[in-house]
C-alpha positions as CSV (number, residue, x, y, z in Angstrom):
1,X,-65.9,47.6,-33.0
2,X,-65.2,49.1,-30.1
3,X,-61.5,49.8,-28.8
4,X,-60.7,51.2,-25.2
5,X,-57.3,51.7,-23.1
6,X,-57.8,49.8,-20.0
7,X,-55.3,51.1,-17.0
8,X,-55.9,50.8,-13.6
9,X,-53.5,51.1,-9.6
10,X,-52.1,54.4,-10.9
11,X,-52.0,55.4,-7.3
12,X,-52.0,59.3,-7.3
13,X,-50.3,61.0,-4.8
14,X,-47.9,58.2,-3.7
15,X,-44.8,60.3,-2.5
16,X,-42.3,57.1,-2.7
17,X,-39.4,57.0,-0.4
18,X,-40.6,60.4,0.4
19,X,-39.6,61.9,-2.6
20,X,-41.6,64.6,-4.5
21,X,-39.9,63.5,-7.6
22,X,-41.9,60.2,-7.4
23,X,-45.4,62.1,-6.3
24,X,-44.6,64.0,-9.5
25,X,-44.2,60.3,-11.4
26,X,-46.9,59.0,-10.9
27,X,-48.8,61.7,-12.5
28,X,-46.7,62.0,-14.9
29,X,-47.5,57.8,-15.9
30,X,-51.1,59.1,-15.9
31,X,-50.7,62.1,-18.1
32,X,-48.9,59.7,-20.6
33,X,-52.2,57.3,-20.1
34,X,-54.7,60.1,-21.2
35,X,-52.0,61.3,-24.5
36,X,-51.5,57.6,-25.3
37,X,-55.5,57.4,-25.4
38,X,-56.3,60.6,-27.5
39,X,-53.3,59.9,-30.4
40,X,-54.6,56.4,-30.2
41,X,-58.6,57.4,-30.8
42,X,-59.8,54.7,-28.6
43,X,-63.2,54.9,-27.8
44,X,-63.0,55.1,-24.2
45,X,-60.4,55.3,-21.2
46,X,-61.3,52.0,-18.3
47,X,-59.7,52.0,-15.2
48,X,-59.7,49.4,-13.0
49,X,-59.5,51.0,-9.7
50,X,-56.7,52.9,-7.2
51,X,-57.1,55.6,-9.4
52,X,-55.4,57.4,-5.9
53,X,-53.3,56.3,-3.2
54,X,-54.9,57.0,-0.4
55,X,-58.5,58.1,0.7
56,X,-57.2,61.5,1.4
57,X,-55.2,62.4,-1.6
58,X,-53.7,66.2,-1.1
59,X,-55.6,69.0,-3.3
60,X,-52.1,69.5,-5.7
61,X,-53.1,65.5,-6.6
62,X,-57.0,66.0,-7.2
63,X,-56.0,69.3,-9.5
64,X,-53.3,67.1,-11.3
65,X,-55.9,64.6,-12.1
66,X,-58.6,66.9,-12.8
67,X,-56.4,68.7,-15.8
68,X,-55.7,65.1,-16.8
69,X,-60.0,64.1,-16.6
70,X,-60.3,67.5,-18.7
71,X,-57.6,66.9,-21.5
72,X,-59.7,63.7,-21.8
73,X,-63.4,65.2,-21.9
74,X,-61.9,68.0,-24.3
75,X,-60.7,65.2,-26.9
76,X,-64.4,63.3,-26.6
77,X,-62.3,60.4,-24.8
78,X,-64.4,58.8,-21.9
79,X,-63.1,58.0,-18.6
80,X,-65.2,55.0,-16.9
81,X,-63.9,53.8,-13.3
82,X,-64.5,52.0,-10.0
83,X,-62.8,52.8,-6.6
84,X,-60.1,50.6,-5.3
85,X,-59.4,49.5,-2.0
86,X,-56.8,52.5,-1.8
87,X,-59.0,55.1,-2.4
88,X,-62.3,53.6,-0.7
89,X,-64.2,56.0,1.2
90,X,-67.3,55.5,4.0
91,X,-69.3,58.0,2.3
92,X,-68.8,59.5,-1.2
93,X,-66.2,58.6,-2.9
94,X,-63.9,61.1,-5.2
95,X,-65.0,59.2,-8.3
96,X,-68.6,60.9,-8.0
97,X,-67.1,64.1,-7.5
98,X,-65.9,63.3,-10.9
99,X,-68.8,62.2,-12.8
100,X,-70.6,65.2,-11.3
101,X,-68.5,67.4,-13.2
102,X,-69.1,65.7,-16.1
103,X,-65.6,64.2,-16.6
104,X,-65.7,60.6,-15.9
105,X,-68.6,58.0,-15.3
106,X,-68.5,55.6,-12.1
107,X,-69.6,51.9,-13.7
108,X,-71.7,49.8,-11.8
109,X,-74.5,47.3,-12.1
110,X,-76.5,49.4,-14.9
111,X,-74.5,49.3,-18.3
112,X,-72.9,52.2,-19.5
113,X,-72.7,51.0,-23.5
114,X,-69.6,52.5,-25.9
115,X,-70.1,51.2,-29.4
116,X,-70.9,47.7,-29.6
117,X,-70.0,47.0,-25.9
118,X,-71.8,47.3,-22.2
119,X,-69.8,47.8,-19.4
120,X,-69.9,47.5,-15.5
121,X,-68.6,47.9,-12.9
122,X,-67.7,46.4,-9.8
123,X,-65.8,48.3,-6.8
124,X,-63.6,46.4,-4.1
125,X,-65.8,44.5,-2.1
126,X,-63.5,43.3,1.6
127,X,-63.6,39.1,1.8
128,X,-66.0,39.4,4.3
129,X,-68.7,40.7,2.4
130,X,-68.3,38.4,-0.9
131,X,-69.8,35.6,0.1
132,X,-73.3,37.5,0.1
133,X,-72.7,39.0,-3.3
134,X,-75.6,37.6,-6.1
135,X,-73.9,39.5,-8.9
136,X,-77.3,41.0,-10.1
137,X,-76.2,43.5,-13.4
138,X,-79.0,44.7,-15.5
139,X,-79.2,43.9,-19.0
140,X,-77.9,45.1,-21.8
141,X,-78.5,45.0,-25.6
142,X,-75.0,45.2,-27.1
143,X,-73.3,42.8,-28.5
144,X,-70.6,42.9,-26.0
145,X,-69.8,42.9,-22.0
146,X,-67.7,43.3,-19.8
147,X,-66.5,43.8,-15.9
148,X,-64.2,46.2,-14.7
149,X,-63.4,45.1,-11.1
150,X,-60.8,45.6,-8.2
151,X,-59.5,42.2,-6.6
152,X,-57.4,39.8,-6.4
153,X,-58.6,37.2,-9.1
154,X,-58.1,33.3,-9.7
155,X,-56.2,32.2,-11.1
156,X,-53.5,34.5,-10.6
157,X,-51.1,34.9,-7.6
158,X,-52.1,36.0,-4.7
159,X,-56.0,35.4,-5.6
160,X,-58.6,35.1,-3.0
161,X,-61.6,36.4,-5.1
162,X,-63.4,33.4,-7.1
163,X,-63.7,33.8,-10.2
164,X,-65.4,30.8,-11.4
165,X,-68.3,31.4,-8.8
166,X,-68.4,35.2,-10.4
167,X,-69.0,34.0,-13.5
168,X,-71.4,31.5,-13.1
169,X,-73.3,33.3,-10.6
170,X,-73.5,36.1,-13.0
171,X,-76.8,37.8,-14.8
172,X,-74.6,39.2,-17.5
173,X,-72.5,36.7,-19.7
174,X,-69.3,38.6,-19.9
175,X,-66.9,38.7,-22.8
176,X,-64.0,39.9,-20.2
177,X,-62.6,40.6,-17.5
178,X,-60.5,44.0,-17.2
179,X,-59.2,44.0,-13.7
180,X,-56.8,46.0,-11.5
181,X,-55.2,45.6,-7.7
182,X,-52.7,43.0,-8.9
183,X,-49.6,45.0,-10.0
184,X,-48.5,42.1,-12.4
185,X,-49.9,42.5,-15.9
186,X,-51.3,38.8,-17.2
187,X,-54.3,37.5,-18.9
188,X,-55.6,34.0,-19.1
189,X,-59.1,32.6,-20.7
190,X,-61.8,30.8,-18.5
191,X,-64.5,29.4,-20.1
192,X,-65.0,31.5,-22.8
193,X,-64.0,34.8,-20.9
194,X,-60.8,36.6,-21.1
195,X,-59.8,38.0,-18.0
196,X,-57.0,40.3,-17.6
197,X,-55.1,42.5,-15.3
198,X,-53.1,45.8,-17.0
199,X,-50.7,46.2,-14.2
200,X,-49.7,49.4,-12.9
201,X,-48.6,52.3,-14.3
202,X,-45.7,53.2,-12.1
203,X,-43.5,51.1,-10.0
204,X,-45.2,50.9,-6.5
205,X,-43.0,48.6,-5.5
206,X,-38.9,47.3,-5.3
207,X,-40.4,44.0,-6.7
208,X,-42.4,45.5,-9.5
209,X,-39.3,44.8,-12.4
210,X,-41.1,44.2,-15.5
211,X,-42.0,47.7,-17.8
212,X,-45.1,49.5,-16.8
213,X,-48.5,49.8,-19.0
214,X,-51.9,49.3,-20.0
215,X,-53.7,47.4,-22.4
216,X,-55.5,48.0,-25.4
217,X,-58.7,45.9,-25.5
218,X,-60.9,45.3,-28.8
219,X,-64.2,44.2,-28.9
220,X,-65.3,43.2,-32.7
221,X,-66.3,39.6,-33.7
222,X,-63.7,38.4,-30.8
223,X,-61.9,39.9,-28.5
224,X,-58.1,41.3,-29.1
225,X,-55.9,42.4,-25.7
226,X,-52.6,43.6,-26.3
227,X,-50.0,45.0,-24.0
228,X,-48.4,48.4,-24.2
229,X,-45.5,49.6,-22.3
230,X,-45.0,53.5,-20.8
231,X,-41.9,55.1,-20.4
232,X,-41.3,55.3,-16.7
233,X,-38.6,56.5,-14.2
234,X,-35.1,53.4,-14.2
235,X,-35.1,51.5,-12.2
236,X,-31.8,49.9,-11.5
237,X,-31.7,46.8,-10.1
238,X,-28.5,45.2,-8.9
239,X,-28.3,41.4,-7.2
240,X,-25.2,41.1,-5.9
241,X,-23.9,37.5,-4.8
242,X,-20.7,38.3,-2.2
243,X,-18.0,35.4,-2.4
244,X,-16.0,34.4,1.0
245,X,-14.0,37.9,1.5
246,X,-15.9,40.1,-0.2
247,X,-17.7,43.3,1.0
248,X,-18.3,46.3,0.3
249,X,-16.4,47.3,-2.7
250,X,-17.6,44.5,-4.2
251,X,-20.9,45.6,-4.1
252,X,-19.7,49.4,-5.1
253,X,-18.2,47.8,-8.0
254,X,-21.5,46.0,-9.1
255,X,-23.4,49.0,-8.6
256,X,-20.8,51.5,-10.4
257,X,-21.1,49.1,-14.0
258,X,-24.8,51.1,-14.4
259,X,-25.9,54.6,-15.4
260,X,-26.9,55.9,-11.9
261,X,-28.4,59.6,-13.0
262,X,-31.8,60.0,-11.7
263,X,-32.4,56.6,-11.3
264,X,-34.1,54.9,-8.4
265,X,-31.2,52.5,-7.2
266,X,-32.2,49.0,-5.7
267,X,-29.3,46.4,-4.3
268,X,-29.6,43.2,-3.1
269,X,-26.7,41.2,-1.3
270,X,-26.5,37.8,-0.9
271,X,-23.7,35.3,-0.1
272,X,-21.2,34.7,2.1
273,X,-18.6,38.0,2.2
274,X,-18.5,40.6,4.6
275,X,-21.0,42.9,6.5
276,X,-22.1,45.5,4.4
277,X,-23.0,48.9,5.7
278,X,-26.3,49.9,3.6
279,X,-25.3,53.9,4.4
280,X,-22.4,53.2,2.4
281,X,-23.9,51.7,-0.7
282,X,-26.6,54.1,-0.7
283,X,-24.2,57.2,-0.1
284,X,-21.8,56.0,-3.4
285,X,-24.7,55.9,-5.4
286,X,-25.9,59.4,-4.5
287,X,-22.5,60.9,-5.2
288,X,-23.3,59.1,-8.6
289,X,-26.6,60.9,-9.3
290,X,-29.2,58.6,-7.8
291,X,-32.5,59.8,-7.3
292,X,-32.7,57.8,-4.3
293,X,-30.8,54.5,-3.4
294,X,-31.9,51.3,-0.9
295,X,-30.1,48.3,-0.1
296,X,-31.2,45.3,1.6
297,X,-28.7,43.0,3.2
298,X,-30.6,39.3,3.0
299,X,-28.0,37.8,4.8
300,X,-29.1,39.8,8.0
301,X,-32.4,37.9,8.0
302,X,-31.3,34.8,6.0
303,X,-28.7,32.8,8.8
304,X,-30.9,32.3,11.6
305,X,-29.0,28.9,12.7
306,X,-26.6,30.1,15.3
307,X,-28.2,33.2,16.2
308,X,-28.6,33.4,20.0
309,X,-31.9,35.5,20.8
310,X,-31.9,37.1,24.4
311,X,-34.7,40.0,25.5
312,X,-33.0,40.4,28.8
313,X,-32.0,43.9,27.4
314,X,-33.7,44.5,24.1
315,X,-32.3,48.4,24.1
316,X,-28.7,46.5,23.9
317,X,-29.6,45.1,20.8
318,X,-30.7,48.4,19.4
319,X,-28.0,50.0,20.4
320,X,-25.6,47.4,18.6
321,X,-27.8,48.0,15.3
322,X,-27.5,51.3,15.4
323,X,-24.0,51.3,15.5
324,X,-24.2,48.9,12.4
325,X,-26.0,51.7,10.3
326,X,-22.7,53.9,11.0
327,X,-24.8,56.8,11.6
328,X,-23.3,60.2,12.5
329,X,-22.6,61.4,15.8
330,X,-25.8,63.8,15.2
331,X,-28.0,61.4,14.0
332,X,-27.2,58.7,17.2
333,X,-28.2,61.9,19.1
334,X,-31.5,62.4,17.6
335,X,-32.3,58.6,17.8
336,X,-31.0,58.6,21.9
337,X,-33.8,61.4,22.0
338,X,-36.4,59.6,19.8
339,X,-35.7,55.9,21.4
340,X,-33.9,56.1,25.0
341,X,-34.4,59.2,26.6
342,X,-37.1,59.8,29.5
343,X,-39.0,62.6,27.3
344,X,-41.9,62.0,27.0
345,X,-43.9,60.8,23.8
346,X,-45.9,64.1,23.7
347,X,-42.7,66.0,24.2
348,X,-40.1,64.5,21.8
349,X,-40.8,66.5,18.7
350,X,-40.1,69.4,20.3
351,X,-37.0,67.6,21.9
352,X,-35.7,66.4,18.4
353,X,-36.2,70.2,16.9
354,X,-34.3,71.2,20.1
355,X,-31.3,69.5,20.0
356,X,-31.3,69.7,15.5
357,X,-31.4,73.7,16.3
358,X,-28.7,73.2,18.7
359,X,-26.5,71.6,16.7
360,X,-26.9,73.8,13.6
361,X,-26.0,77.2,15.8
362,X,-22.9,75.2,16.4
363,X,-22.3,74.1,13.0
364,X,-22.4,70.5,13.6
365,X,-24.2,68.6,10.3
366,X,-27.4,66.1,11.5
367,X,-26.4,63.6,7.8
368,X,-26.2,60.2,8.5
369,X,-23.5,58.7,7.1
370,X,-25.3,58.7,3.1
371,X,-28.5,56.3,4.5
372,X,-31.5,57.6,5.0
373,X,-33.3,58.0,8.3
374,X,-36.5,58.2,7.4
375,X,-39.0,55.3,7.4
376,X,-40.7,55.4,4.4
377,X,-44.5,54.7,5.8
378,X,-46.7,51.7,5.3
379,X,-46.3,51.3,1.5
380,X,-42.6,52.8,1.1
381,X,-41.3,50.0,3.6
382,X,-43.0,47.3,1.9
383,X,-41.5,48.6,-1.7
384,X,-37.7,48.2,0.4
385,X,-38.2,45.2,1.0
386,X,-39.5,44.2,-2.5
387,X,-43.4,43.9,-0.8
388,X,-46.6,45.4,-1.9
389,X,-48.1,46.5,0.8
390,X,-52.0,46.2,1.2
391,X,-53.0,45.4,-2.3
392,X,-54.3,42.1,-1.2
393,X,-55.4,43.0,2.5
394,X,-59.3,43.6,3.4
395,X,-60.2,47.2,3.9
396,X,-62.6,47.5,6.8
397,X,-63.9,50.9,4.4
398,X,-64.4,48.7,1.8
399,X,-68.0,49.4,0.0
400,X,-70.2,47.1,-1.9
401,X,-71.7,48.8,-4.5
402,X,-74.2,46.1,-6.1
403,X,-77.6,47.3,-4.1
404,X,-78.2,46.9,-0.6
405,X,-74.4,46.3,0.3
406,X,-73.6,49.8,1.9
């Protein structure tokens, strides 16, 4: 028999909401991986891709998971991969830095057997470059196989990678599937093959609710997938349906019924009460030990019917947003700077340090009113508004590593 953790989209180096405390998070879901795998004795550690976040993870992130590939290698507990579209590189990608220090082995089409199972490996390939993919693996003599690849797979949400055609089109008859990219654990059988996504290990996401985890996958006579959960920062979700009349104290009243302490606080309002200021949610909930708090009004978006849209002075409507936020009288200064003024582009950091200089020799604050002012990048925006971001989309880096697809 052979028994292996499969994990996968522990994206390393993620600083979410632009917190260290989450950077730190996310290796700390990974470190519990590699423990989880050594008290267990499983024969091998698969992951399924995004091992990092980004292409160019910082060096604290490459040491962090290089004393996690070493704890590994010291217990005799393999580490087999394939790159993600996350961490997908032109040229060499970190995974063979890896395997040429001896702690982790990048699968591809050649079978790398544990026990009494073959596996391979198959790295995220962009749309564009599937269609002229023969799925050519060499062959093994175990008694198992199976894939470890990085897609979006049908029949599960999101899919646009065929699985049927994969399968057929084949050279290897494959037991399973162990897949990452999709954030959602599930497993389904086609034809005789179980194919299964882990999900990741961290919340990446505001829409991400369910617990974190991996799987444990046995190969024997047939083969066994169960689901494990890791222990993971809260999440604390509040949904908050506003009745005619109700604002914000409604909503501070929903949100104070939960245990706030270094939780990451997410609140949705919906309904038909009164405007609610996001800075002041999101300030209450920091007095109350949040790690970090966002709030998304729906009904900002959501009643479209008798909006009147007008671009005969779009910095109007800017201006009457920002005076929504109820930001300070400091940070309305910095944003005139940033948005309005005549500086020019090259010149408005300096501008912004400036006037924040400025204002602290005169003892004036630069808060904002509890919210905060910084947009949280390409990934972090999509998690406030309960979106993965670029899981799904086609990497122009993306490499094809079955042969002549370079």
């Amino acid at each position: 028999m052979t028994r292996v953790l499969h994990t996968g989209d522990t994206h390393l180096g993620y600083q979410q909401y632009h917190r260290p405390e989450r950077r730190e998070d996310f290796l700390d879901a990974f470190r519990q991986v590699a423990t989880d795998a050594i008290e267990d004795d499983v024969d091998a550690v698969v992951h399924a891709g995004d091992l990092f976040h980004d292409r160019r993870p910082a060096l604290p992130d490459i040491l962090g998971t290089l004393s996690v590939l070493r704890t590994l290698a010291d217990a005799d507990v393999p580490f087999l991969a394939i790159v993600g579209n996350h961490e997908t590189k032109r040229d060499a990608q970190w995974l063979d830095l890896f395997e040429s220090l001896g702690l982790a082995t990048r699968l591809g089409a050649e079978p790398a057997t544990v026990g009494n199972t073959a596996f391979y490996g198959l790295d995220f390939v962009p749309r564009s470059k599937r269609a002229d993919l023969d799925y050519d693996f060499a062959g093994h003599d175990a008694d198992h196989a199976a894939l470890v690849a990085h897609g979006l797979f049908e029949p599960f949400d999101f899919a646009d990678w065929d699985t049927e055609r994969l399968l057929e089109a084949s050279s290897v008859d494959f037991d399973a599937l162990l897949l990452g990219d999709n954030h959602a654990p599930d497993t389904v059988e086609m034809d005789g093959t179980w194919v299964t996504y882990c999900g990741s290990t961290e919340r990446a996401s505001a829409d991400e609710r369910d617990e974190r985890g991996y799987n444990i996958v046995e190969f024997e006579e047939e083969v066994s997938i169960r689901r494990r959960g890791l222990p993971t920062r809260e999440f604390v979700f509040v949904d908050v349906e506003l009745g005619e009349g109700e604002g914000v104290e409604r909503v501070r009243e929903q949100v104070g019924q939960y245990d706030l302490e270094d939780a990451v606080v997410v609140v949705h309002v919906e309904g038909d009460g009164d405007p609610v200021s996001p800075a002041r949610i999101e300030e209450y909930a920091d007095e109350a030990g949040a790690l970090v708090a966002r709030v998304t009004d729906h009904r900002e978006v959501a009643d479209t019917e008798d909006v009147e849209v007008s671009f005969a002075d779009p910095d109007d409507a800017v201006r009457e947003r920002v005076r929504e936020l109820e930001l300070s009288d400091a940070a309305r200064d910095i944003d005139e700077t940033v948005r309005a003024s005549k500086t020019p582009d090259s010149k408005v950091t300096e501008a912004v340090e400036r006037r924040v200089r400025e204002r602290l020799d005169g003892g004036e604050g630069v808060a904002t009113d509890g919210a905060d002012a910084e947009t949280d990048g390409t990934d972090d925006g999509a998690a406030a508004t309960g979106e993965e971001s670029d899981g799904s989309a086609e990497d122009g880096d993306g490499q094809v590593t079955m042969g002549e697809y370079e």
